[in-house]
Residue, then its C-alpha position, 0 to 999 in steps of 0.5 A: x521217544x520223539x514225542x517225549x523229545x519235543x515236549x522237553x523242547x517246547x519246555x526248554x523254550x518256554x522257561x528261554x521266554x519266562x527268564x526274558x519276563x520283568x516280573x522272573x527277573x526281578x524275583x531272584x528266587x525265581x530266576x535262579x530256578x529257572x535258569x538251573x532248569x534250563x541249563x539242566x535241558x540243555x544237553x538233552x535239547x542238543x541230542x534233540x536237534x541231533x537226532x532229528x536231524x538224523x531222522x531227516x537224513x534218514x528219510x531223505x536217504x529212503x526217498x533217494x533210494x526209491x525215487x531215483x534211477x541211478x543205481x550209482x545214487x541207490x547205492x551210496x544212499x544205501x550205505x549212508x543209510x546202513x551208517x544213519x541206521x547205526x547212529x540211530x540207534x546209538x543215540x537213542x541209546x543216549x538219550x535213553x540215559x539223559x531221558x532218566x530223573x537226575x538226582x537234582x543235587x548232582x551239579x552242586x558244590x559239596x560238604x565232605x566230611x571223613x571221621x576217624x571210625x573204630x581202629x584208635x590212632x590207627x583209624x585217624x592215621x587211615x582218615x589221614x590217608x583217604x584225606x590226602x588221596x581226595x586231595x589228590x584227586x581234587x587238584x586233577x579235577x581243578x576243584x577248589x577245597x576250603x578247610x572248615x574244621x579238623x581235629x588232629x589225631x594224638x599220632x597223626x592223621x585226623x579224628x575228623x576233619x570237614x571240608x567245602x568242595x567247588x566246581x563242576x558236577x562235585x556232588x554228583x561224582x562224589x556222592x558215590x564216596x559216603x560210606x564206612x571205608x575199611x583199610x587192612x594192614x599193619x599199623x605203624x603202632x603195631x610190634x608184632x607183624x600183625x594185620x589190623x582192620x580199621x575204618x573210616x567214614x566218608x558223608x558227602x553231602x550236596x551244598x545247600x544254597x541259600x535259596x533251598x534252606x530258609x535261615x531265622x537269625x533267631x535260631x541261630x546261637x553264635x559263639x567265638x572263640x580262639x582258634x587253637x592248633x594241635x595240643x590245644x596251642x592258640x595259634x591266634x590271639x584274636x576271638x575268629x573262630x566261630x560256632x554255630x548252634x541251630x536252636x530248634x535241631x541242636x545241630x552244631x556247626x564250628x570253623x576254625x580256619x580263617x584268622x577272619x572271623x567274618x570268612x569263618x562266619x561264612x564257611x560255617x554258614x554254608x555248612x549248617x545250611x547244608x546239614x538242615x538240608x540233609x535232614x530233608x534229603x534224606x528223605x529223598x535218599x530212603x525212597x532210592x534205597x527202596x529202589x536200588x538193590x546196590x544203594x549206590x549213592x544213597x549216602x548209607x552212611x552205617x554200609x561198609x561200601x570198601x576195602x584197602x588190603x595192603x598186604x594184597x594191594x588191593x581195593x574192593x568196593x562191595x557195592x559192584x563187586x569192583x577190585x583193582x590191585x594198584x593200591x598204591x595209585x588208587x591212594x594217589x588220587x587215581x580213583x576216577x575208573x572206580x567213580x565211572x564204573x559206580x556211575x555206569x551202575x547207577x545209570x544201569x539201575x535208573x534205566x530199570x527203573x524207568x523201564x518198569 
């Protein structure tokens, strides 16, 4: 382990002495690289230091111990040596865990999508729901969240509606979300007392910077168009709102939000980046899924990864066999326990693999 250590050390202190270099300031491309690289080293540099020293203290406690005379001295280095021992090991523990390949688009911004799935007006009212609980759980995180487009149910909720979400680490915690989400209760639209399934779908997707996908203005076909409301109302007279169509994949990309035009322009920007993206990580995703018996973050979007029972107040998500029954704070935004609990199982399958 030390060795590996000290290999990412001098690795950590190299890309230190390329970002100080004329010729990588100068390439941006290049730079912002390096700079995600070395940030990325940081955490494990820092164990690094940590644990070495450890491991001096623990010579020096053996050194004391064999050399000295004074059984007073033996004895306290003794039991500083029992407390070393166990920070040891705890830390190697540790580090085990940071020692495993990240996935690389765990520290960006994220692209979350919820569509309305089988269910009617009850579909777009329960997409509704999910949408006012990751809301909720945003503003207790501090994350920022920009609509790029939605499209409203005939009842309520929403048949689909695309957000851009900011701050630290988003897709690395969100990413666990992508799946069918499936809610059991009764409707509103329901006369009878009778419990109804319905879903909802849930992509996330890892935001695209500008450095990871190249984009020909020749590929892209830009429409304008009047934004319009609920009922097909225009709520501006003004041409602001924007579609994107990428000529070679036929991906079409529309935001509607801003009365700017030019804000428009950017947010539907930022998503066809990171759908042309997606089709490239997808690849990235099938080769975990080979891997992973749970499939915990591989964005298969066709699994049915959880459950809202309403008559049992209860939630299941069926990747880690995981069920709570406070529905009602989970629907408040309180789904924190749940993400660490899919994080802790992801970790456990990464170490496998790093073991085998």
């Amino acid at each position: 382990m030390l060795d590996k250590l000290e290999a990412i050390y001098s690795k950590y202190l190299d890309i230190q002495e390329q970002m100080n270099a004329p010729d990588v300031i100068s390439d941006m491309k290049r730079y912002v690289k390096l700079n995600k690289d070395y940030k990325d080293l940081q955490p494990i540099v820092d164990a690094y230091k940590d644990y070495k020293n450890t491991l001096d203290n623990i010579d020096n406690a053996k050194e004391v111990i064999n050399t000295q005379s004074d059984e007073e001295f033996r004895d306290m280095a003794k039991m500083e040596l029992a407390e070393l021992n166990e920070k040891k090991e705890k830390m190697e523990e540790d580090i085990r865990l940071l020692l495993i390949p990240s996935d690389p688009q765990d520290s960006k911004n994220a692209v979350f999508e919820i569509r309305a799935g089988t269910g009617g007006d009850e579909a777009s009212i329960f997409a509704g729901d999910l949408y006012r609980m990751y809301l909720k759980f945003f503003e207790k995180k501090g994350w920022k969240v920009e609509l790029v487009d939605s499209t409203e149910g005939t009842v309520g909720g929403f048949k689909e509606i695309v957000l851009n979400v900011s701050g630290e680490g988003v897709y690395g915690q969100m990413k666990y979300e992508s799946g069918v989400h499936r809610v059991q209760r009764v409707p509103q639209t329901e006369t009878q007392g009778r419990v109804h399934t319905s879903a909802a779908s849930v992509v996330v997707l890892p935001e695209a910077e500008e450095f990871d996908v190249e984009l020909k203005p020749s590929d892209i076909r830009k429409d304008i168009f009047c934004s319009s409301g609920p009922g097909g109302q225009s709520v501006n007279t003004t041409y602001s709102a924007i579609r994107l169509t990428h000529i070679p994949t036929g991906i079409v990309v529309s935001c509607q939000d801003q009365k700017s035009q030019i804000k428009n322009l950017e947010k539907a920007m930022v998503v066809l980046r990171t759908r042309l993206f997606e089709l490239e990580y997808n690849k990235y995703l099938d080769e975990i899924s080979s891997k992973r018996k749970t499939m915990v973050s591989t964005g298969d979007r066709s699994a049915k990864i959880r459950t809202y029972n309403y008559p049992q107040s209860r939630v299941t998500d069926h990747r880690i066999n995981y069920t709570m029954y406070n529905l009602a704070g989970f629907m408040d935004g309180d789904i924190q326990d749940l993400l660490d609990a899919l994080q802790l199982a992801e970790n456990a399958e990464r170490l496998k693999e790093a073991v085998s």
